[in-house]
C-alpha positions in Angstrom: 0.0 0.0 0.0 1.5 3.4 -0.6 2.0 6.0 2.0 0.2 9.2 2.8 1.1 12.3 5.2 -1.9 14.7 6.0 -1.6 18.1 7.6 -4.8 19.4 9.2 -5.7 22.4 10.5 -8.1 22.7 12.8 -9.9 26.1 14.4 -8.5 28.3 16.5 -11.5 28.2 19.8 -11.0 24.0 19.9 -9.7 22.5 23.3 -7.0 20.3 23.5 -9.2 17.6 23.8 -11.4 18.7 20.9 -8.0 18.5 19.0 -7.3 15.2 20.5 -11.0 13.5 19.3 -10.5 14.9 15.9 -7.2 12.9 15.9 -8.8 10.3 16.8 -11.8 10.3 15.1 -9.7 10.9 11.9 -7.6 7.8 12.9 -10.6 5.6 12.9 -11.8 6.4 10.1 -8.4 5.2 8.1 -8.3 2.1 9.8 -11.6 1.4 9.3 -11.3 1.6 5.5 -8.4 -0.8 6.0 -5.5 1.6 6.6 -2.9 1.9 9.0 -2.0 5.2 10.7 1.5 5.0 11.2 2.5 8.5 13.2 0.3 11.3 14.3 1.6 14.6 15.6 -0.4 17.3 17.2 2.5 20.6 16.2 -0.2 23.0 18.6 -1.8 26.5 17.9 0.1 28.4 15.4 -0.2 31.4 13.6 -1.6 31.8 10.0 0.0 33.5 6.9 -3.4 34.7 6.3 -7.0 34.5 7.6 -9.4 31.3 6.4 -12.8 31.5 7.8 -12.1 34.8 9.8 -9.5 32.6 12.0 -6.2 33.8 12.6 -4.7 30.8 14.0 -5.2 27.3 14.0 -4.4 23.8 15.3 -2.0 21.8 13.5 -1.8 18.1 13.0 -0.2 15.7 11.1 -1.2 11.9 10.6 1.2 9.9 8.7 -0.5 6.8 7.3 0.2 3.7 5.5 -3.2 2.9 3.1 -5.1 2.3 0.3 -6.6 5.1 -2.2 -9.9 4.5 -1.2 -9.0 5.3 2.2 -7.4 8.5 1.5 -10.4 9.6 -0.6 -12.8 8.7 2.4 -10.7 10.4 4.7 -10.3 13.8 2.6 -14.0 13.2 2.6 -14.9 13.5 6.3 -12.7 16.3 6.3 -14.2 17.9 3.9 -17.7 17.5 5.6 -16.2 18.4 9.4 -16.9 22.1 10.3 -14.1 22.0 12.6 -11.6 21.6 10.2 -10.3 24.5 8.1 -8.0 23.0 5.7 -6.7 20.1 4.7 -3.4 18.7 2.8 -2.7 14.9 1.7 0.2 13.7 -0.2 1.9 10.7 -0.8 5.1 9.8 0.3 7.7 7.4 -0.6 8.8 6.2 3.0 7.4 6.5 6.6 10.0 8.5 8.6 9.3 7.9 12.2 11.7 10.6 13.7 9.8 13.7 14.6 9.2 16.4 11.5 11.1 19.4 11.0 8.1 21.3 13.1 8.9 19.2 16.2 12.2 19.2 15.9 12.6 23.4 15.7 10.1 23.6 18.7 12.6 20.9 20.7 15.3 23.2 20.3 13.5 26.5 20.9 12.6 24.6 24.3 16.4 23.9 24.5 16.9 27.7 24.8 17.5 29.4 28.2 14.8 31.1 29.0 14.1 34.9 30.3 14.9 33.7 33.5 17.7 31.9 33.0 19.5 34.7 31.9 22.5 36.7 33.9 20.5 40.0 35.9 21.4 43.5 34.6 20.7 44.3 37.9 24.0 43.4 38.9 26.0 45.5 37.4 26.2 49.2 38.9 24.0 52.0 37.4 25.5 54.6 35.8 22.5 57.7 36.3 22.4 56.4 40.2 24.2 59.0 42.3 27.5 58.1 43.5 27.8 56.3 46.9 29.1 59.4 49.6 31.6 59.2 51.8 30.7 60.2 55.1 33.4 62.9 56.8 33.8 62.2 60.3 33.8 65.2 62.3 36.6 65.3 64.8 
């Protein structure tokens, strides 16, 4: 059977767990059309190029399947059909690769990162506009 990779993009108001039944319910219906969903990654809410459907940003997923035509034209179907989804895009593929994608991967290592604060303090250092420490004169 050849293999297929789909990117979805869901709206922008979904839970997590709205996004995680779509998943699912996207993953049944592959295997019930006797297909095999290989990998699915859920790449989160991201920001659009453009509006579609008055939505700025959207959910992104991926499922990475191993089926039939017929399956893939069923699933682009129910896609097509669900009002939660705003777009859609399925192509074939010559191998499964199981490693995360490039989206995963640059998210990893933006993780990786130190964060704000992680940073060294400018507070450390001394001012240069505060007023310079006086020495007190000891009166004798």
């Amino acid at each position: 059977m050849p293999f297929y990779e789909s990117v979805i993009i869901a709206r922008q108001d979904l839970s997590t767990q709205q996004v995680e039944a779509l998943t699912e319910q996207m993953t049944a219906v592959v295997t019930d059309n006797g297909g095999k969903v290989e990998k699915t990654e859920q790449w989160g809410l991201r920001s659009m190029a453009y509006k579609i459907k008055k939505n700025r940003k959207g959910h992104y997923l991926q499922l990475t399947m191993d089926a039939p035509a017929a399956t893939l034209s069923e699933l682009e179907r129910q896609l097509g059909l669900n009002e939660d989804v705003l777009r859609s895009l399925s192509v074939r593929v010559e191998a499964i690769d199981m490693e995360p994608s490039a989206i995963l991967s640059a998210k990893a290592s933006r993780d990786d990162r130190p964060g704000r604060d992680d940073r060294p303090r400018r507070d450390d250092r001394p001012r240069r506009d505060a007023p310079e420490p006086t020495e007190s004169k000891g009166e004798e």
